[in-house]
N, C-alpha and C positions, 0 to 999 in steps of 0.2 A: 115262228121259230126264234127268232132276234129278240122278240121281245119273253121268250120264256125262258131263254138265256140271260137275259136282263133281271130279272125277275130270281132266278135262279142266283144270278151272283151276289145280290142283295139280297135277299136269306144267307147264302154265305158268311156275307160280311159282318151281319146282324148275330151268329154265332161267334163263340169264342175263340181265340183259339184252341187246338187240341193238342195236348202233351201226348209226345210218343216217347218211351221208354226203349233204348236198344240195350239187350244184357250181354254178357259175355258168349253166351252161344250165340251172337247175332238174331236172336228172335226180336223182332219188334212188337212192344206191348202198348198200345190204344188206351190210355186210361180213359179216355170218354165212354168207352163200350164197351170197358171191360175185356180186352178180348186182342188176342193175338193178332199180326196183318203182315200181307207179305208188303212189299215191294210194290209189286203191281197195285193191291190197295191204296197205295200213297198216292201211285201215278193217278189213281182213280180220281182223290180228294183233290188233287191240281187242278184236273181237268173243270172239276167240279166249282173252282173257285174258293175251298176250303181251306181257310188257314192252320198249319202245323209246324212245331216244332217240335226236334228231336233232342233229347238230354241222354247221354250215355247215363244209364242205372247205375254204377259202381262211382263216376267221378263228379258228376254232373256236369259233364260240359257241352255246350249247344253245340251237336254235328250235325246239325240240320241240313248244312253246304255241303257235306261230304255225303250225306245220304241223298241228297239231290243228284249230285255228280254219279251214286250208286243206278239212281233210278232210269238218268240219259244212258250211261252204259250197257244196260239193261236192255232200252227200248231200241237203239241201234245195233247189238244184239243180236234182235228176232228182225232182222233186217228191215226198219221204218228208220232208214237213213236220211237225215233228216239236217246234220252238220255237212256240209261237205269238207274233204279231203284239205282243199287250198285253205279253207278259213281256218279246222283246226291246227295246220302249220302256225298260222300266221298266228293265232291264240297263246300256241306253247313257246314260241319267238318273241312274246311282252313279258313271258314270265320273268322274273330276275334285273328286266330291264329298268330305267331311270323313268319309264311312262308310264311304268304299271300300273299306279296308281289310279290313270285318267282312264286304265281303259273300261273299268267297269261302268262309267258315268254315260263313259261315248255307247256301251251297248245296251245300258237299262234305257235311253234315250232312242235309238234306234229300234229295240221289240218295244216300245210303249209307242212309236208311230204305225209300228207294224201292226197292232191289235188294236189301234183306232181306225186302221184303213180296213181291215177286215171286217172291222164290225161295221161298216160305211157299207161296203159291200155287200153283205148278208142282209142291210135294209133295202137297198136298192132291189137285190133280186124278187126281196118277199114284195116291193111296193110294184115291181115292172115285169114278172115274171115273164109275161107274153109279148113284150115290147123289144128283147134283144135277148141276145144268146150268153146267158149265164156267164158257159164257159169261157168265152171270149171275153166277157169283164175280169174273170178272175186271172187268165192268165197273163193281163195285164198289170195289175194291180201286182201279182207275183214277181215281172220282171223289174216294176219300177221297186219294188222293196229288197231284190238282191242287189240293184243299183246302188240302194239307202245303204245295205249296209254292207257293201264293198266301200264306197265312199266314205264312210264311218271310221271302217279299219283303216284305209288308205292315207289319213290324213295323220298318222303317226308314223307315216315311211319320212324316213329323210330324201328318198330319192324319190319324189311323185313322177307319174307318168306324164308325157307331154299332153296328153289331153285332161289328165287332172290340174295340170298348171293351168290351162286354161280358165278351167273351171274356176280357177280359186280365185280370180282375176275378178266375179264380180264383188259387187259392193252388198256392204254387210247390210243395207236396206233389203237388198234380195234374199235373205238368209233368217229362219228362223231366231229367235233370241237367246235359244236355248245355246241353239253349236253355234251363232257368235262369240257369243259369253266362255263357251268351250275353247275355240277356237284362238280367243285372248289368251285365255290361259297357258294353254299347249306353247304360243308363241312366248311367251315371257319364262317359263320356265325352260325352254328351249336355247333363248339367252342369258336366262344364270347359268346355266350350264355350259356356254361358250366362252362366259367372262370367267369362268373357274377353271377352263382349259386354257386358257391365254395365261391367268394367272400361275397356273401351276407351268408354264412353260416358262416365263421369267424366270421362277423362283428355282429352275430346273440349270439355267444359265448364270 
């Protein structure tokens, strides 16, 4: 199964991408197939590994993000709830803010560890079927990835919790190179932002 998924996503990637046309009646048109698609279609080609992008027909402009956002709204929906409640707080809490920036790096970071561990797991099972209890791998692997990425969000709080101060405690040898590198950043930008409030506090007096 792993490996026709593998297999699968490499023909994907070996295709082009495909232009999707939205017109003003919101119908989505397929110019690869010629042919009209809903919604769900799209979510199909995700699944699928298929790369697309969406151009509004009238202006040309890429809503590919916005019809993304159409398609989660969609699948949560038909109830495959699948955000929880706390995380999208804490999502619509960056918008506007001065971190915003960082946070799309801290999450394409976090679901790209997410879909290497999954895919670790899927060979496991296919290579040890009979040797332990599926189940019991996955729902671990589940809880160490909402750990990932509470720990992801959490590290833009100005107030961390006492057991995340803990954690922050160790040394950046322990730590991927990826969220060190992240990590730098968040903290220096954290103090321009402190020396622009001291300064705009002088200049206040």
């Amino acid at each position: 199964m792993a490996e026709q998924a593998r297999q699968r996503g490499a023909e994907a990637e070996a295709k082009p991408t495909v232009v999707i046309k939205k017109y003003a009646n919101r119908r989505l048109y397929n110019t690869e197939a010629s042919s009209y698609v809903t919604l769900e279609d799209l979510a199909g080609m995700v699944r699928e590994g298929r790369d697309f992008v969406v151009y509004d027909a009238k202006t040309g402009d890429d809503i590919t993000r916005g019809v993304l956002t159409q398609i989660i709204v969609e699948e949560e929906a038909k109830g495959r709830s699948l955000l929880p409640t706390s995380f999208l707080r804490q999502l619509i809490g960056f918008y506007g803010d001065s971190l915003q920036s960082l946070v799309p790096r801290y999450l394409e970071f976090a679901m790209g560890s997410f879909s290497r561990q999954q895919e670790q797991m899927r060979v496991s099972v296919e290579q040890a079927m009979g040797g332990f209890n599926p189940l019991a791998g996955l729902e671990e692997v589940s809880k160490q990835n909402m750990a990932m990425m509470e720990r992801a969000m959490s590290l833009f709080s100005p107030f961390p919790r006492k057991d995340e101060s803990a954690a922050s405690t160790r040394s950046a040898a322990e730590e991927p190179e990826d969220v060190a590198a992240l990590k730098a950043e968040l903290r220096q930008l954290r103090q321009q932002l402190a020396q622009l409030q001291r300064g705009g506090s002088k200049g206040g007096q």
